[in-house]
C-alpha positions in Angstrom: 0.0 0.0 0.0 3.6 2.6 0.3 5.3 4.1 -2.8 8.6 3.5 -3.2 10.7 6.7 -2.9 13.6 8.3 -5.2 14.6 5.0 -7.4 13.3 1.9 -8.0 15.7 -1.0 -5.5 16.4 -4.1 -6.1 14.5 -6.5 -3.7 16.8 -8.8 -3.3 20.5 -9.5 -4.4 21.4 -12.2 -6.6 24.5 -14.4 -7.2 26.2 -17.4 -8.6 26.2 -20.1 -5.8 24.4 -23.4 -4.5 22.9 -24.6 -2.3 24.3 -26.1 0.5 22.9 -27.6 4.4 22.5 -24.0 6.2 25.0 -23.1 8.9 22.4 -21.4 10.7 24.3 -18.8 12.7 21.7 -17.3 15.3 24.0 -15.1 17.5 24.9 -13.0 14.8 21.2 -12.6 13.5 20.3 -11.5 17.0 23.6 -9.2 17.1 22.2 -8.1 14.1 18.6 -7.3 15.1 19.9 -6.0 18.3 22.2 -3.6 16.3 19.1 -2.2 14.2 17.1 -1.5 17.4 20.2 0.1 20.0 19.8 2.8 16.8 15.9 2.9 16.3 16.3 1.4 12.8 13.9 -1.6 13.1 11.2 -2.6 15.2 9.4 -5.6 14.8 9.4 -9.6 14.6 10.9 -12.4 12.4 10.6 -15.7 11.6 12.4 -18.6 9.4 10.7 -21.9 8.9 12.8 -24.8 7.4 10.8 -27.8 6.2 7.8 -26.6 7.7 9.2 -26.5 11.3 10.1 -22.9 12.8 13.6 -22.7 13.1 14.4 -19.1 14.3 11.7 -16.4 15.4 12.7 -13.0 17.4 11.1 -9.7 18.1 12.9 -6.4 18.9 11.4 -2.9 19.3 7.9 -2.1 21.3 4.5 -2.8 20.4 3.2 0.2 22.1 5.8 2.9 23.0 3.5 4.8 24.5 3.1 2.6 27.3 6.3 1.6 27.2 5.3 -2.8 26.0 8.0 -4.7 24.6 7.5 -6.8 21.2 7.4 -10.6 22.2 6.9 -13.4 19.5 3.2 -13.4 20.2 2.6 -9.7 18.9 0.2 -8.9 16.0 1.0 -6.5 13.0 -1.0 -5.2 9.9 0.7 -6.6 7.3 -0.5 -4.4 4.2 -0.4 -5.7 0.7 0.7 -9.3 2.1 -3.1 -9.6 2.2 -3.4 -9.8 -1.6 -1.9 -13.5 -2.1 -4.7 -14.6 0.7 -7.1 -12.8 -1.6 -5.8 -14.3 -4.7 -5.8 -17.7 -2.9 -9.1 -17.3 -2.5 -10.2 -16.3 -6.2 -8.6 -19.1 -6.8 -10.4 -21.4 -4.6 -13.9 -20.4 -6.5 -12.3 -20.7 -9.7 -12.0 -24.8 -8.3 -15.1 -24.5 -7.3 -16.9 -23.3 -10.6 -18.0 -20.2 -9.0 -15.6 -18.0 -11.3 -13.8 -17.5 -14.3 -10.5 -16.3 -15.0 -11.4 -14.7 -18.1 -14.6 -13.7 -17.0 -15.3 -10.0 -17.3 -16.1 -7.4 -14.3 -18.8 -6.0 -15.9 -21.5 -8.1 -14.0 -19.9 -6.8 -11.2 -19.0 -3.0 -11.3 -20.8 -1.9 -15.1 -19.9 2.1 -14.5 -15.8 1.0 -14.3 -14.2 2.1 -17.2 -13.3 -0.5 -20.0 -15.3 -3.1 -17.3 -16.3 -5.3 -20.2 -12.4 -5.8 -21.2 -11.4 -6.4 -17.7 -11.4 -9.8 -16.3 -10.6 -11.9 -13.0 -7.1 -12.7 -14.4 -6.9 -8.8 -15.2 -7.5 -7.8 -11.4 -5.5 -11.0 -10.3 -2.4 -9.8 -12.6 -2.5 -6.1 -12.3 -3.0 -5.7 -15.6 -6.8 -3.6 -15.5 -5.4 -0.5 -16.0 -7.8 0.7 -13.2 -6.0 3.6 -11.3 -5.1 2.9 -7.7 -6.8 5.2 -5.6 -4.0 4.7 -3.0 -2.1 7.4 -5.8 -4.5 9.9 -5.3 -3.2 13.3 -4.2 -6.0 13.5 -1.0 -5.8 9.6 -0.2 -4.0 10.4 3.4 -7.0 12.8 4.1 -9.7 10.0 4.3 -8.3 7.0 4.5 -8.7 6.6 8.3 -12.8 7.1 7.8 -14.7 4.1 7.0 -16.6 3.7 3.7 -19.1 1.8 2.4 -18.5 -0.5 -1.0 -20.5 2.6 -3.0 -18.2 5.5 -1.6 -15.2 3.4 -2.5 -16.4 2.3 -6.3 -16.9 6.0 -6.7 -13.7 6.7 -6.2 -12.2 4.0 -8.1 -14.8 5.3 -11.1 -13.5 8.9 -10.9 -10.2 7.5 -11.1 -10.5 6.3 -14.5 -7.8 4.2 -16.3 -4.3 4.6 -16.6 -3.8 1.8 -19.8 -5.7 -0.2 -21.9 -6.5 -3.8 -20.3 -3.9 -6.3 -20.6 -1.8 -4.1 -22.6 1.2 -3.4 -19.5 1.3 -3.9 -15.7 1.3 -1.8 -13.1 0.6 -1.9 -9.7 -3.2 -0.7 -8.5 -4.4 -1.5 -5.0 -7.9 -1.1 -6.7 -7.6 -4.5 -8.7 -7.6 -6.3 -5.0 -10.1 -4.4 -3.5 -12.4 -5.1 -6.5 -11.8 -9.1 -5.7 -12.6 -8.8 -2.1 -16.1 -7.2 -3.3 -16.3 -9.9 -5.8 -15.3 -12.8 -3.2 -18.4 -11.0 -0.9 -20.6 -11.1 -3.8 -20.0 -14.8 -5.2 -20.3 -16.2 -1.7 -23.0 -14.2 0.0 -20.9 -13.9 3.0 -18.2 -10.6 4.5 -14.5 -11.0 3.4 -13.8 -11.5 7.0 -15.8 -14.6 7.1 -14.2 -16.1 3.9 -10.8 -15.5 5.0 -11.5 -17.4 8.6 -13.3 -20.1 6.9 -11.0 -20.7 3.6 -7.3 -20.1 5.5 -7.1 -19.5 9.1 -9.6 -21.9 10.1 -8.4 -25.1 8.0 -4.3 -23.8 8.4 -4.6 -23.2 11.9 -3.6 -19.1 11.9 -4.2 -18.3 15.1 -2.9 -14.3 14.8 -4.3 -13.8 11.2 -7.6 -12.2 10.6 -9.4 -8.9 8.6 -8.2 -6.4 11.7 -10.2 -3.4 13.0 -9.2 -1.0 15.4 -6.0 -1.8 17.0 -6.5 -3.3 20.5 -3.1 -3.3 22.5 -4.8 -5.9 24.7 -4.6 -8.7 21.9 -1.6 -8.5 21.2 -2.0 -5.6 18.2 0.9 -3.4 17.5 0.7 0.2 17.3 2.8 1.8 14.2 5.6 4.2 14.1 7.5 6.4 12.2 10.9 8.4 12.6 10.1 11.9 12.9 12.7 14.5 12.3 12.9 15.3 16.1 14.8 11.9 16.1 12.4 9.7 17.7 9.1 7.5 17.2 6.1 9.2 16.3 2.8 7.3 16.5 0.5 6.9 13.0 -2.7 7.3 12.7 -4.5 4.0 11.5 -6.3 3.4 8.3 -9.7 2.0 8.5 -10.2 -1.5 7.3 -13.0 -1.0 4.8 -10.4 1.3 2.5 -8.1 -1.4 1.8 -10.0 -5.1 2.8 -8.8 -7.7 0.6 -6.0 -5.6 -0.7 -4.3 -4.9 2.2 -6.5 -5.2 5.5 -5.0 -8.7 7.5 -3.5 -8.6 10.8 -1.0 -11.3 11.2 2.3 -12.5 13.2 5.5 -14.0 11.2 5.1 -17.4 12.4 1.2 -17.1 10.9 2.7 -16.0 7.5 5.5 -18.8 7.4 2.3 -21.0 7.9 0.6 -19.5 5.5 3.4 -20.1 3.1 3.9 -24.0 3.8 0.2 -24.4 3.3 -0.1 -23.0 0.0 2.8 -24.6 -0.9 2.7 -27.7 0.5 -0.5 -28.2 -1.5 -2.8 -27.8 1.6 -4.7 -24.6 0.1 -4.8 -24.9 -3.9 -4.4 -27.3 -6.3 -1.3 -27.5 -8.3 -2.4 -25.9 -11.5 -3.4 -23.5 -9.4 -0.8 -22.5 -7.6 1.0 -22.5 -11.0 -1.0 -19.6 -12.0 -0.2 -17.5 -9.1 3.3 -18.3 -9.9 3.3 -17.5 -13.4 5.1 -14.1 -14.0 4.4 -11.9 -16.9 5.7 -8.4 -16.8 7.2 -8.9 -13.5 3.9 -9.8 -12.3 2.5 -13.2 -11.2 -1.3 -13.5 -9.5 -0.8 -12.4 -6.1 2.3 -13.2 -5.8 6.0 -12.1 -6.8 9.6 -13.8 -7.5 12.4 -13.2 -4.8 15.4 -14.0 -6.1 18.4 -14.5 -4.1 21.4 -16.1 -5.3 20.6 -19.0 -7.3 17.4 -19.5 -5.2 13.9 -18.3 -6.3 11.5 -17.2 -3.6 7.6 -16.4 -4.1 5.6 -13.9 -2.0 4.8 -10.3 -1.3 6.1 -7.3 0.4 3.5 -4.7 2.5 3.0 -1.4 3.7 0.3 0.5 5.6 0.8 3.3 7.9 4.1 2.4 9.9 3.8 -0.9 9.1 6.1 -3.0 6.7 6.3 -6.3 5.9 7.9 -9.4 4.0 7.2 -13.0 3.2 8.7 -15.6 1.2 8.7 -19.1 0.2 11.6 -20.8 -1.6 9.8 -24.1 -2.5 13.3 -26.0 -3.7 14.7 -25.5 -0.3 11.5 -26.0 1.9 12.5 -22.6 3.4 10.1 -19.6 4.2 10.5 -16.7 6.1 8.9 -13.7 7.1 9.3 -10.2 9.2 6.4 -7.6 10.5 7.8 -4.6 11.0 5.8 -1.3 13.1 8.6 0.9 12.8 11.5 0.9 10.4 14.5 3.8 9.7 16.9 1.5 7.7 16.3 -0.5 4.1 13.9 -3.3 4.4 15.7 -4.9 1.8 18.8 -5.2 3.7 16.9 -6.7 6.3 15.8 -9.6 3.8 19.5 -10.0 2.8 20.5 -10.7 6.4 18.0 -13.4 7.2 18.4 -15.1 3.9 21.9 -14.8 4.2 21.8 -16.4 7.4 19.7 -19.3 6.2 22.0 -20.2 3.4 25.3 -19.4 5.1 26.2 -16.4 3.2 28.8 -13.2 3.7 26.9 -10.2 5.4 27.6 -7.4 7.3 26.6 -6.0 10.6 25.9 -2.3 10.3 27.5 0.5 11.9 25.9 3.4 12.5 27.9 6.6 13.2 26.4 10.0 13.7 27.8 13.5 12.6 26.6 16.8 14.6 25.5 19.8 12.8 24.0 22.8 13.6 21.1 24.4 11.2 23.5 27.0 9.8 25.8 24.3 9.2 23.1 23.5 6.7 22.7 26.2 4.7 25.5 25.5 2.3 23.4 22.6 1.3 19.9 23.8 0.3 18.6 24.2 -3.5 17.5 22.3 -5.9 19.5 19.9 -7.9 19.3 18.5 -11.1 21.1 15.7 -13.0 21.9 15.0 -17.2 21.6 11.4 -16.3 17.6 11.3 -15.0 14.5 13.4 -15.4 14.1 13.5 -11.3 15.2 16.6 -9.5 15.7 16.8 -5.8 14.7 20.1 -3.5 17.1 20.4 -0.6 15.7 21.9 2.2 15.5 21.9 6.2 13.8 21.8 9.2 15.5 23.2 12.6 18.9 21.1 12.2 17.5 18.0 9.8 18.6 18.6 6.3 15.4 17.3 4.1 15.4 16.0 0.4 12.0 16.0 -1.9 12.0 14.5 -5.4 10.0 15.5 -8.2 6.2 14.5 -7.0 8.0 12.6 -3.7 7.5 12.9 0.0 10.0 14.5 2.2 12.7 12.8 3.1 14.9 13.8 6.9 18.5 12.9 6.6 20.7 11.8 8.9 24.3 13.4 9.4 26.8 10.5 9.4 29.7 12.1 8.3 31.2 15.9 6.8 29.0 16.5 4.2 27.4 13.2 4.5 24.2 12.1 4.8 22.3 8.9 4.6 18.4 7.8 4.3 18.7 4.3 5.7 14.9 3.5 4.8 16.0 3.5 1.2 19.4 2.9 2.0 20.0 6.0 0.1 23.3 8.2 0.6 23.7 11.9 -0.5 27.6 13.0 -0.4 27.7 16.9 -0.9 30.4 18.9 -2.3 29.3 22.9 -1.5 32.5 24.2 -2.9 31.4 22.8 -7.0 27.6 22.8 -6.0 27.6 19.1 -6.5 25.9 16.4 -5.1 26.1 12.6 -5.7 23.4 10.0 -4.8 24.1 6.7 -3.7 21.2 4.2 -4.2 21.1 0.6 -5.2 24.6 0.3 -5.9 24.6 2.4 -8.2 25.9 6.7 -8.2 23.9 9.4 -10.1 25.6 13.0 -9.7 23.3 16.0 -9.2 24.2 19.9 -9.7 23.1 22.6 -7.7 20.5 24.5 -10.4 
């Protein structure tokens, strides 16, 4: 349900090797985790599963820092767009069932969507529609914590309009899923809360996985964060379930999501064809699902995002191995975070961060601000600041606070992005992705 920010990353890294029986070194995965939280970079939980038996779990950070909680391996967290392959699963299931059609158009359904008589079930499944996401639109932040009926949200997917003709390209439109979940409620007479308990949780055994509503601290629910420019956690406000449902509206735990992951796998959900489909990738797109590739190892899952919230989860069905991690507060790359557990599991060179801090003053900054420009892409970046946080916009982005981590050095460790300044040229280089683009002061 987030937007990724500055350039696109790499999800995950990939190589030349094979597999080989995991050295599973847990002290320096906890070292690690414990690194990430002595510097409020992470907060949240993880767990590995290896043959369908948990093999490494652990939880770091607070589930409700208001009230000071710790995070325990029995803590709850919205887990955003990781609620899609749970929706496709179930398509899927009434597709066995002969209750849908893959090819079967959405105009029975919704008849005032644009190009509805081109769109089908395999369309919304693939992201391939062209229905705009209403998650893009400029005032999405201003309502999405009020709850709406199916009517007020259709409307605004209709005023949306479409952004391609169907099946022509694919691109990424929380609308699609929350189309399914209305179609799910319609085929089976019953809420999307209901299907989900009685198709997954009920006949896996997902004891922490269900449609959430307002958080409730006393179950177990984390609240969200997010690191404010003062340098600490700031609490977020929720979004109400009805905005996203099927496309991004599950509470669940990592051990849940590893479950989840052995079941569908493993058979225990969907039959093999399928689970084939879901798999199936065209334009980087499969139904519900996405490739992680690591090494010589291919993963399927899903990343999510809502609010504070972030999350991962993965299968690699060769290797028996899924993992997953909740997060309610992150200030570092999620991305590295996958590298390190993955790394772990197959016995793999990482790092341990380091984390060093550089203090500057707010005049210190002024030599920085403006807005820069580079020959090698279209995107500018504004420099600008707030007290002594240096901030960086790109063209159409949100604001970004940087952290000071060296002279004329700073870093955004959610992207794991890295802006080195020269003020005496007007330069400024950005390190992303392993990659450098240089910028000049316009």
């Amino acid at each position: 349900m987030t937007k990724t920010t500055l350039t696109t990353l790499l999800l995950l890294t990939i190589g030349l090797f094979g597999f080989s029986q995991p050295n599973f070194d847990k002290e320096k995965l906890d070292n690690y985790f414990k690194v990430l939280e002595e510097n409020n970079k992470f907060m949240g939980s993880v767990a590995v599963a290896k043959n369908g038996k948990v093999i490494y779990t652990k939880a770091v950070g607070y589930s409700d820092l208001e009230n000071n909680v710790k995070a325990t391996n029995q803590s709850k967290y919205r887990i955003g767009s990781i609620s899609k392959p749970f929706t496709a699963v179930m398509i899927f299931k009434a597709i066995e069932e002969n209750k849908l059609e893959l090819d079967q158009t959405i105009d029975k359904w919704f008849p005032t969507i644009k190009n509805a008589n081109h769109i089908t079930v395999a369309h919304l499944l693939g992201h391939r529609s062209g229905i705009h996401s209403y998650t893009s639109g400029e005032n999405y932040l201003s309502w999405n914590t009020q709850a709406k009926t199916e009517e007020e949200m259709l409307e605004i997917i209709e005023n949306g309009g479409s952004d391609f003709r169907p099946d022509s390209i694919a691109k990424y439109s929380n609308s699609n899923y929350l189309l399914l979940s209305y179609i799910l409620e319609k085929t089976y007479s019953k809420t999307y809360s209901e299907l989900l308990e009685e198709q997954i949780t009920k006949p896996v055994g997902l004891i922490d996985t269900y449609v959430f509503g307002e958080i409730n601290t006393a179950n177990n629910e984390c609240k969200s964060y997010r690191y404010s420019n003062s340098k600490s956690w700031t609490l977020e406000a929720e979004t109400d379930y009805t905005i996203p449902l099927g496309a991004g509206a599950i509470t669940s735990s990592p051990t849940d999501l590893t479950r989840f992951a052995n079941a569908l796998f493993g058979g225990k959900l969907l039959k093999t064809e399928s689970l084939e489909q879901m798999m199936s990738m065209e334009d980087g797109y499969g139904m519900g699902l996405f490739q992680f590739p690591f090494y010589d190892h291919l993963g399927y899952g899903h990343t999510g995002g809502i609010d504070g919230f972030k999350s991962v989860f993965s299968h690699f069905p060769e290797d028996s191995i899924s993992y997953a991690f909740t997060s309610n507060g992150s200030n570092y790359n999620i991305n590295n975070i996958s590298i390190a557990i993955l790394s772990t599991v197959y016995d793999k060179p990482y790092e341990i961060p380091e984390f060093t801090t550089y203090e500057v003053s707010s005049d210190d900054l002024d030599k920085y601000l403006g807005v820069y420009a580079s020959e090698e892409i279209a995107l500018k970046i504004t420099i600008t600041k707030e007290e002594n946080t240096l901030i960086a916009q790109g063209t159409g982005q949100p604001k970004l606070p940087l952290e000071a981590t060296n002279k004329d050095v700073f870093e955004f460790h959610q992207a794991g992005a890295k802006f080195q300044f020269n003020p005496s040229d007007h330069t400024m280089i950005l390190f992303q992705g392993g990659g450098q683009i240089e910028f000049k002061k316009e």
